[in-house]
C-alpha positions as CSV (number, residue, x, y, z in Angstrom):
1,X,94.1,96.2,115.0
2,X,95.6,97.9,112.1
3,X,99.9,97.6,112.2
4,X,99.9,101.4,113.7
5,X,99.3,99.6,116.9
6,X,102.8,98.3,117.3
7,X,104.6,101.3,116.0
8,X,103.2,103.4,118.4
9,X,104.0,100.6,120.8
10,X,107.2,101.2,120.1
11,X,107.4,104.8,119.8
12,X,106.0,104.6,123.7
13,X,108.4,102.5,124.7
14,X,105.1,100.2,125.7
15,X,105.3,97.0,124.6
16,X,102.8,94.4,124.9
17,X,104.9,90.8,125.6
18,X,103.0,88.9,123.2
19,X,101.1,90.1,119.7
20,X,99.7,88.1,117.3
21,X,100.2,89.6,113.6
22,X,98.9,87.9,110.4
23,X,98.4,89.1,106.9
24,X,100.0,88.8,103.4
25,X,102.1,92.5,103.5
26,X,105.6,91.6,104.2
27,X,106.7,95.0,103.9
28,X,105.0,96.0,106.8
29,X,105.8,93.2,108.8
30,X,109.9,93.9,108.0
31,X,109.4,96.9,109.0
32,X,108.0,96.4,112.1
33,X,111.0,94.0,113.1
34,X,113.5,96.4,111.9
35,X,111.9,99.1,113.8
36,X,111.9,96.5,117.1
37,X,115.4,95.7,116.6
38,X,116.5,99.6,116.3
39,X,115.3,100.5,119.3
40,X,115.5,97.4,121.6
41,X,118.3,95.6,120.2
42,X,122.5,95.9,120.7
43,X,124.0,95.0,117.9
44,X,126.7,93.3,120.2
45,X,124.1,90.9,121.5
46,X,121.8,90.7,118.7
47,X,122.3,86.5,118.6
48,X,120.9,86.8,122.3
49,X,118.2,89.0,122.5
50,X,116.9,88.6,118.9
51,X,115.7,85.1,118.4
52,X,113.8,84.2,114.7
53,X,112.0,80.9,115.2
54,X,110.3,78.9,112.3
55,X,106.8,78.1,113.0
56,X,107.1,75.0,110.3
57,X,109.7,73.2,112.2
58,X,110.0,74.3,116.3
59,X,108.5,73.1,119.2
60,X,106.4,74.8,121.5
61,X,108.5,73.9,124.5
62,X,111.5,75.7,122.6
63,X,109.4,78.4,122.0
64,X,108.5,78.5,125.5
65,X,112.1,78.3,126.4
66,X,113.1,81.2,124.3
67,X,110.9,83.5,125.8
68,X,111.4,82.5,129.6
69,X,115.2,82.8,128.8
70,X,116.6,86.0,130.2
71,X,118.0,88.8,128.0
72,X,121.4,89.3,128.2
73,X,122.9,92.9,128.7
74,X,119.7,94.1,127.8
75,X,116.2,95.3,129.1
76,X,113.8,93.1,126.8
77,X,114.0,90.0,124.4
78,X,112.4,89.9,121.2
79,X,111.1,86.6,119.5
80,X,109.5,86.2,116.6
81,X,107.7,83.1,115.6
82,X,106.9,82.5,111.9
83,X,104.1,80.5,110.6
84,X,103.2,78.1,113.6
85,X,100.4,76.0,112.2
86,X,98.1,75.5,114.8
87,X,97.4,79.3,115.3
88,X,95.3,79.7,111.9
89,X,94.2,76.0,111.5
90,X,92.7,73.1,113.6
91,X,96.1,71.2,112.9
92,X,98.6,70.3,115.4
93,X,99.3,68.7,118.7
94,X,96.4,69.9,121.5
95,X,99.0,69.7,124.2
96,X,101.6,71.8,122.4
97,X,98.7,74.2,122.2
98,X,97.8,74.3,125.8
99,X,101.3,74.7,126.8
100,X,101.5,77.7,124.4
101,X,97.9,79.4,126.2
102,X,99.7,78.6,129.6
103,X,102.8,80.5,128.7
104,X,100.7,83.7,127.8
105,X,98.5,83.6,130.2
106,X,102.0,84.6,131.8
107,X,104.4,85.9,129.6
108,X,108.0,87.0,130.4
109,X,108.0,90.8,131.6
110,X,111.4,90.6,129.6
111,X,110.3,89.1,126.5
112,X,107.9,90.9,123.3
113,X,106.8,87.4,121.6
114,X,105.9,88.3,118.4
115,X,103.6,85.3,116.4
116,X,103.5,86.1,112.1
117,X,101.4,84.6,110.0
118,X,100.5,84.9,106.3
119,X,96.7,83.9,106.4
120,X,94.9,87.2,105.4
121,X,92.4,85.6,107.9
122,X,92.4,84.0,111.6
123,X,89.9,82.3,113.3
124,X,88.6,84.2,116.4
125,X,86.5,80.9,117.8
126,X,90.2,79.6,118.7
127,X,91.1,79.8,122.7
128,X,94.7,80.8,121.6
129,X,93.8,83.7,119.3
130,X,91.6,84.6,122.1
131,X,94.0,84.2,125.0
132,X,96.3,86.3,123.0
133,X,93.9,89.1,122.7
134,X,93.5,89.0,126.5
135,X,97.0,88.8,127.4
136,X,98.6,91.1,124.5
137,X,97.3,92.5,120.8
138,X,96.7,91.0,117.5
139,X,98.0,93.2,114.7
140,X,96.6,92.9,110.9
141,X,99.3,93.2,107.9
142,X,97.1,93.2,105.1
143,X,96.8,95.7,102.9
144,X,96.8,99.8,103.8
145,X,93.3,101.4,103.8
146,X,93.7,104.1,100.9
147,X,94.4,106.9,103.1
148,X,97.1,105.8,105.0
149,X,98.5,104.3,101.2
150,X,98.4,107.5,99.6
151,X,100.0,109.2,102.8
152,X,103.1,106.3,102.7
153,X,103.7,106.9,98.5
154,X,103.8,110.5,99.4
155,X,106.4,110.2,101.7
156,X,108.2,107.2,99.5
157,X,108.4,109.6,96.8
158,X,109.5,112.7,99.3
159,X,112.3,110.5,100.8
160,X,113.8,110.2,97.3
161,X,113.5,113.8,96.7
162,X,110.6,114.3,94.5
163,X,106.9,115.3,94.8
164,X,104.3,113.7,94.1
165,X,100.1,115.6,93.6
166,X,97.0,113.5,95.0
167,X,95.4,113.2,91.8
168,X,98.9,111.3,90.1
169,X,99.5,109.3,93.5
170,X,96.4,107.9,92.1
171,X,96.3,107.3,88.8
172,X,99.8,105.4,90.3
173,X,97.8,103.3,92.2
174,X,95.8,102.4,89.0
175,X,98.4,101.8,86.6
176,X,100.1,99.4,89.5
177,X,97.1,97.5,90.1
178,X,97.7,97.4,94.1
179,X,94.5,97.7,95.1
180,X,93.1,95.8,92.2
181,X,90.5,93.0,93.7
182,X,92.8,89.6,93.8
183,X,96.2,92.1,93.4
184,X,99.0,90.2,94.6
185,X,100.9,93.1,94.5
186,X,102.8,94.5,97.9
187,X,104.2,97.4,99.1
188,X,107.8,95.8,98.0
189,X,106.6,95.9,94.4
190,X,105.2,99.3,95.0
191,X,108.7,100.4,96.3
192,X,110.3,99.1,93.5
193,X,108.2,101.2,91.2
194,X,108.7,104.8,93.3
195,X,112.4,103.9,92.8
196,X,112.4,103.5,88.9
197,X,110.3,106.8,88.4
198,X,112.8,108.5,91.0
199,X,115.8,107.0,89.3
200,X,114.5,107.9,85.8
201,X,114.0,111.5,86.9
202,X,117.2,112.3,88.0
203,X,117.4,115.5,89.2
204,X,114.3,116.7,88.0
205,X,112.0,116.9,91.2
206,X,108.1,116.1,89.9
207,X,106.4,112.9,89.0
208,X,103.8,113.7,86.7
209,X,101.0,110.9,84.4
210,X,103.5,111.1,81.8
211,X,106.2,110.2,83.5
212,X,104.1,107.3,85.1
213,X,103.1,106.2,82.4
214,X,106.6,105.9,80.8
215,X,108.0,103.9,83.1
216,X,105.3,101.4,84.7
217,X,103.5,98.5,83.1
218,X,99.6,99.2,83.4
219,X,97.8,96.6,85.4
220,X,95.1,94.5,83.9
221,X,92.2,96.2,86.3
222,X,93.6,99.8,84.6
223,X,93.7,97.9,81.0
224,X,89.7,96.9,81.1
225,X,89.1,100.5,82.8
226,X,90.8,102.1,79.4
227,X,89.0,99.5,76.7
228,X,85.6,99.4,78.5
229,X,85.9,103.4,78.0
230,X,86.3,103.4,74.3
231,X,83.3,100.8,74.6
232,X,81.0,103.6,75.8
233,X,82.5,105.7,73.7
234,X,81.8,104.0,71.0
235,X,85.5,104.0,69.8
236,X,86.1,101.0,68.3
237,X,89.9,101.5,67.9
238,X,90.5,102.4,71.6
239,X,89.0,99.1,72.6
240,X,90.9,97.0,70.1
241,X,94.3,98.6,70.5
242,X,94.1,98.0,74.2
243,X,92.6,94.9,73.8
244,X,96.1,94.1,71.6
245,X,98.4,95.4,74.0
246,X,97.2,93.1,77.0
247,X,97.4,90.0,74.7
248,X,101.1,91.3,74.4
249,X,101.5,91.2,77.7
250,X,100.2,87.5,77.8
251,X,97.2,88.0,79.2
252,X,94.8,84.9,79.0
253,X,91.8,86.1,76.4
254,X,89.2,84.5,78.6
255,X,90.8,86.6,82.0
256,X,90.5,89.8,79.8
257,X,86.6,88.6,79.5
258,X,85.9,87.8,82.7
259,X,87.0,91.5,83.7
260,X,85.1,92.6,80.9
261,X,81.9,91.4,82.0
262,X,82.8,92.1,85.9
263,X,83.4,95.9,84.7
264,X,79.9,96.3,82.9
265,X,78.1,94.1,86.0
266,X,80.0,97.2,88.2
267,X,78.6,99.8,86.6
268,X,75.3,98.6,86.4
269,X,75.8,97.9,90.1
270,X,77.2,101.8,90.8
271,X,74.2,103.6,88.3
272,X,71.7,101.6,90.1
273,X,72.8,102.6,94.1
274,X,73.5,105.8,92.4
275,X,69.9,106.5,91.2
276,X,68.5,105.0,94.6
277,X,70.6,107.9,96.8
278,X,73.7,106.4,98.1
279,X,76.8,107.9,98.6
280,X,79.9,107.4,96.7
281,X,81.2,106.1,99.9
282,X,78.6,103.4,100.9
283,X,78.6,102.6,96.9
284,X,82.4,101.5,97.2
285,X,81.3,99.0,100.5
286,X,78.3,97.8,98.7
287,X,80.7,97.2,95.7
288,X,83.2,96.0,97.6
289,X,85.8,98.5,95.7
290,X,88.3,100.7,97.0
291,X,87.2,104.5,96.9
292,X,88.9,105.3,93.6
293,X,87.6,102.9,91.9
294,X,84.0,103.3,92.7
295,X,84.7,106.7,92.0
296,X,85.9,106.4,88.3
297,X,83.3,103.3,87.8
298,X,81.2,105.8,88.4
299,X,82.2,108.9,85.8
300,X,82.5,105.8,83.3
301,X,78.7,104.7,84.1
302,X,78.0,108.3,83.4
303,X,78.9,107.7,79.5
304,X,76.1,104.9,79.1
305,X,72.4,104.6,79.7
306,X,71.2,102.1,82.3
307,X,69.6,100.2,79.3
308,X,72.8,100.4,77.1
309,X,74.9,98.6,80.0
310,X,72.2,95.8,79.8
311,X,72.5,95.2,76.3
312,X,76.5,95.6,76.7
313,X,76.4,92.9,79.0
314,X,74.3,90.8,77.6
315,X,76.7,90.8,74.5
316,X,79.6,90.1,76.4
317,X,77.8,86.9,77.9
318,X,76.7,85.8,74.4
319,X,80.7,86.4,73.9
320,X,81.5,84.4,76.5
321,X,79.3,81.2,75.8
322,X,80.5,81.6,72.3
323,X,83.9,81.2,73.8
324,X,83.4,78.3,76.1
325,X,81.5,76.6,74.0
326,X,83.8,76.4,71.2
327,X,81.5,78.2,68.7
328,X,84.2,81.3,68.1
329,X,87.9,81.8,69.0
330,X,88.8,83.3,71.5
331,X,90.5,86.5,70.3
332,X,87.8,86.7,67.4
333,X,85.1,86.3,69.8
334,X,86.1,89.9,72.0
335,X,87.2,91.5,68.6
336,X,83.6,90.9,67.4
337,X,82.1,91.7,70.7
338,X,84.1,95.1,70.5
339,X,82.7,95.9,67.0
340,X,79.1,95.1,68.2
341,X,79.1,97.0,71.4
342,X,80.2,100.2,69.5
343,X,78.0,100.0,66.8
344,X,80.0,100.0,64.1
């Protein structure tokens, strides 16, 4: 279940005693145990009724002890359990584990047990993960679907006073890169950013693609979106200057090609569903894109014929062979390719 579980968990005053939240977003997991502790937590008692326990290093009859433990001066408990091994892998002590699926198959009415983990994934076969979807909720903390992301910038940027249009909330999610495929960027990184462009603006109220662009560092993802675009515009200088900037930026020559050649295999991928009827919708699950990007991939495709594409990627494949083998250097190699694919 998405993270809006708990919140409204919360807002209900309905809380499950034991949920079982993994992902790599820690913003959202933060934000879910500052919520917890605002609403069900004294301040006087925090050390009491608030207990953080690292999954790395406790045992399970501790944890067991925690949450059978009475809260003191206070209606619930909450305890949150970071990283125990044994609920993503086949690791740990089968005992420990059988003692932890007896506990929640009868948790403390007192106590909200809250296990975190990192792994983006869990394994569902497991009798704890599915003991704890019996007996509470598992919660996922990956990455916001794009609605709910363009709905939480908008509200990032109205909490610092400014405003922000649909259109530039996303050409901010392309310059940051956050829903780039591989991105290891979080919402913390995309906090950080809202607070720059809010800081830079001062009193000045709207955030405009100038003003974006000012202030952020473009993402790779939005770098091979601007030099594959001079590409099928046949603009040589385009290409190259961009292709200049990223090795600025220290990015690896043979990275840059590999996004080369995954953009041009993209938008063969997005003319070809396009011309056999689908949707821009169920072309961005079939590429396994976010909606934007299917959606500019798209336009861009729009530039080239289906039979220029080919022969653009079969250049950049010569480029790369001529890379790993040695035959060119690396920087000449997608210099030349550049010159070739725009025909000049």
């Amino acid at each position: 279940m998405s993270y809006k579980k708990i919140l409204e968990d919360i807002k209900k005053d309905h809380l499950e005693n034991v949920y079982l939240c993994f992902g790599n977003e820690n913003y959202l997991k933060d934000w879910i145990i500052t919520k917890l502790k605002k609403k069900y937590i004294n301040e006087s008692f925090q050390s009491l009724n608030y207990i953080y326990l690292d999954g790395k290093e406790i045992a399970v009859k501790d944890i067991v002890n925690a949450c059978e433990t009475l809260p003191f001066m206070n209606d619930i408990k909450v305890v949150i359990v970071e990283d125990l091994e044994f609920i993503v892998t086949n690791k740990g002590n089968k005992e420990d584990e059988e003692n932890l699926i007896n506990y929640i198959k009868n948790p403390s009415e007192t106590t909200c047990l809250l296990f975190i983990n990192k792994a983006e994934k869990i394994d569902k076969r497991k009798k704890l993960y599915k003991e704890i979807k019996k007996n509470g909720s598992i919660i996922e903390f990956n990455k916001m679907k794009e609605d709910e992301l363009f709905k939480w910038i908008d509200k990032k940027f109205k909490d610092n006073k400014k405003n922000i249009t649909r259109k530039d909330i996303n050409y901010f999610l392309q310059v940051t890169g956050y829903l780039d495929n591989n991105s290891n960027k979080t919402l913390y990184d995309l906090d950080n950013e809202i607070i720059k462009i809010s800081n830079y603006l001062g009193n000045n109220e709207k955030v405009s693609k100038d003003i974006i662009d000012k202030i952020l560092i473009r993402s790779l993802q939005n770098n091979i979106f601007k030099l594959v675009d001079g590409l099928g515009k046949r603009n040589p200088e385009t290409s190259l200057t961009v292709f200049n900037e990223m090795l600025l930026e220290n990015e690896p020559v043979q990275l840059i090609m590999y996004m080369i050649i995954r953009q041009f295999r993209l938008l063969i991928m997005g003319k070809l569903l396009e011309q056999k009827g689908y949707s821009q919708k169920n072309i961005s699950k079939k590429m396994k894109v976010p909606g934007f990007v299917a959606r500019k991939v798209l336009n861009q495709g729009r530039n080239l014929s289906l039979k220029e594409l080919e022969r653009s990627l079969k250049k950049c494949l010569e480029a790369d062979r001529a890379i790993k083998t040695g035959k060119l250097d690396n920087k000449l190699a997608v210099e030349k390719l550049i010159i070739e694919v725009t025909g000049k």
